[in-house]
C-alpha positions in Angstrom: -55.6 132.0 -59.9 -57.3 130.7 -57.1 -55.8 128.2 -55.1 -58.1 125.4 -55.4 -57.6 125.6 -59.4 -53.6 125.7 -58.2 -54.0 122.8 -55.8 -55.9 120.9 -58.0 -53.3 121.5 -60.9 -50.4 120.1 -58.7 -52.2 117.0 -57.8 -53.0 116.6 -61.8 -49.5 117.0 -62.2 -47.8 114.8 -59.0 -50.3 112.0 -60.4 -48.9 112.1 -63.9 -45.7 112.1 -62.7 -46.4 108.8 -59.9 -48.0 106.8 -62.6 -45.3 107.3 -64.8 -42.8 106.3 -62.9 -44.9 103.0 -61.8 -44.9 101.3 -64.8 -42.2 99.9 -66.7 -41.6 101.1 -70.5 -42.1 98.2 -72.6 -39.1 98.7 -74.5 -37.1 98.6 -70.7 -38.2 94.4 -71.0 -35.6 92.5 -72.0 -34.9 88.8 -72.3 -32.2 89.2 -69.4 -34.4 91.6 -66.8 -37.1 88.6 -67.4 -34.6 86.2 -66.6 -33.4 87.7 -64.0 -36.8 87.7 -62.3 -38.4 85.0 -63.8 -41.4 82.9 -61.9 -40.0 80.3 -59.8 -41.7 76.9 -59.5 -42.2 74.4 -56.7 -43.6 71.1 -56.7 -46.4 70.9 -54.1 -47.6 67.7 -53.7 -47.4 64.5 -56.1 -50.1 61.8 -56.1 -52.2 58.3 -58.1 -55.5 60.7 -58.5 -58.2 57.9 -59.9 -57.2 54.5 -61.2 -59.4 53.3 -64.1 -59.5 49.9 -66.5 -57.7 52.4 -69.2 -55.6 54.4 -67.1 -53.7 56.0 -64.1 -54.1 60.2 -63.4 -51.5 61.7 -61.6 -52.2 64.7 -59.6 -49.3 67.4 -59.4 -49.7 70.8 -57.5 -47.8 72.7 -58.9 -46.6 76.4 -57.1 -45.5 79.6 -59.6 -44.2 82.6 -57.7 -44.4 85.5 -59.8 -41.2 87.9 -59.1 -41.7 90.7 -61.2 -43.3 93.9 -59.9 -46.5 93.4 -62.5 -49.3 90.8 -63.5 -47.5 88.0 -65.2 -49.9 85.7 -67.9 -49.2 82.4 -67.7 -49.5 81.2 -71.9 -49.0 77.6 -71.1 -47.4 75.2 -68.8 -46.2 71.5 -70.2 -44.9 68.8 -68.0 -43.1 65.7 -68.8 -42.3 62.8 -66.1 -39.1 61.6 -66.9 -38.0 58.0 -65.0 -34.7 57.2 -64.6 -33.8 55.5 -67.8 -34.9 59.2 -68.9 -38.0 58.2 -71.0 -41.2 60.3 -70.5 -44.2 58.1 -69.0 -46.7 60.5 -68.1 -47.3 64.1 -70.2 -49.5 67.6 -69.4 -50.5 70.9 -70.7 -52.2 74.1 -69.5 -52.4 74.7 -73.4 -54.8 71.7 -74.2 -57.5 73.9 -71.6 -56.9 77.1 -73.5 -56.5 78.7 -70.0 -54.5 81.3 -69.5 -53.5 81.7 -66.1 -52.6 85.1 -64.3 -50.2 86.0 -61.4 -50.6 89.3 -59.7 -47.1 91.0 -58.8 -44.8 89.4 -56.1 -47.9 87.1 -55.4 -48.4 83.2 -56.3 -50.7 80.5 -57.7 -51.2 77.0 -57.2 -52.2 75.1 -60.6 -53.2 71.5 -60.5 -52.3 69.3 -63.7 -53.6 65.8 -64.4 -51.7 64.0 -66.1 -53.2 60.0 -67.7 -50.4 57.4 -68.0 -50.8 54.3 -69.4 -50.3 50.9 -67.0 -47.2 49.7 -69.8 -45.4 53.3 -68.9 -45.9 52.8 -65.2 -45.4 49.3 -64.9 -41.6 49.6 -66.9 -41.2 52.8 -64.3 -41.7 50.7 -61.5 -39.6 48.1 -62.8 -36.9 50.5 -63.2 -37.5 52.2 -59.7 -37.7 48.7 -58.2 -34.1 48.0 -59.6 -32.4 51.4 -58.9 -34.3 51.3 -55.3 -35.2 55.5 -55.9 -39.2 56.3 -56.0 -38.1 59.7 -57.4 -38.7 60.7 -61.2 -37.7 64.0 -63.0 -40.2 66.4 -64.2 -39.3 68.6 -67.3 -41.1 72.0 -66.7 -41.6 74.3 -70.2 -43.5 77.8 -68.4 -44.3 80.0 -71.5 -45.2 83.6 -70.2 -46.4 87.0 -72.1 -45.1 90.5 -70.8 -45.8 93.4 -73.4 -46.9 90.9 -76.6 -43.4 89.0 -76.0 -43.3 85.7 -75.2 -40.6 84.1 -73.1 -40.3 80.4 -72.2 -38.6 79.0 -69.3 -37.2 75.5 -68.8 -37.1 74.1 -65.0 -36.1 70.3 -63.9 -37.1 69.2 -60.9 -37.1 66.2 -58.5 -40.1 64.7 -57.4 -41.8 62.0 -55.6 -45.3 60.3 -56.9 -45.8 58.6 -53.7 -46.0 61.9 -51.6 -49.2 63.5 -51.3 
């Protein structure tokens, strides 16, 4: 044999055996190695967007770290706003856009969701916030992701503040 057939062979081979070893088996994914590294999720910034005759939009930046080592579709994400008598007065969806959002490996993405509340849910949220003196509110977080045609849905709660931009 000659030896560029041979040194050609063992690169063949070393690649085979490199790109095997990078990816993950899809039966290896379970519920529990997904929850383990599931995408965490920060609230940015909070804000009054436009004010209309109809309406109020809210403006949330949203931050979703991927922490698995692959490309992570995001299916949907749905936010409630939760004031402190725990009633929802302001609701969101990624799924409503039919976007699906991806997140390379070990990388992030900012995603921006609007939200339109209605002047009776923000006036009886002010109310409330005026008489427990706190200008924070709760924000339910559902995150539904795909890995290997399996789909997984998170749950996060987090604080936040509407009057910080």
């Amino acid at each position: 044999m000659s030896k560029k057939l041979l040194l050609c062979i063992l690169i063949s081979f070393l690649s085979i055996i490199s790109c095997n070893r990078m990816k993950l088996p899809e039966e290896g994914i379970t519920r529990e190695y997904i929850e383990k590294y599931k995408p965490d999720i920060k609230i940015k910034s909070a804000y009054i967007d436009n004010i209309s005759l109809k309406d109020i939009t809210l403006n949330i930046l949203v931050e979703i770290k991927n922490n698995l080592p692959f490309e992570v579709p995001i299916e949907k994400i749905q936010i409630n706003l939760i004031n402190n008598s725990g009633k929802v007065f302001a609701n969101t969806s990624t799924y409503e856009t039919n976007e699906i959002i991806k997140i390379p490996s070990n990388s992030y993405k900012d995603v921006n969701m609007q939200f339109n509340a209605k002047y009776s849910d923000l006036f009886e949220t002010a109310i409330e916030s005026i008489q427990s003196k706190s200008l924070k509110y709760n924000a339910d977080i559902v995150l539904t992701v795909s890995v290997y045609r399996k789909s997984f849905e998170f749950n996060y709660n987090t604080e936040i503040d509407l009057l910080n931009k």
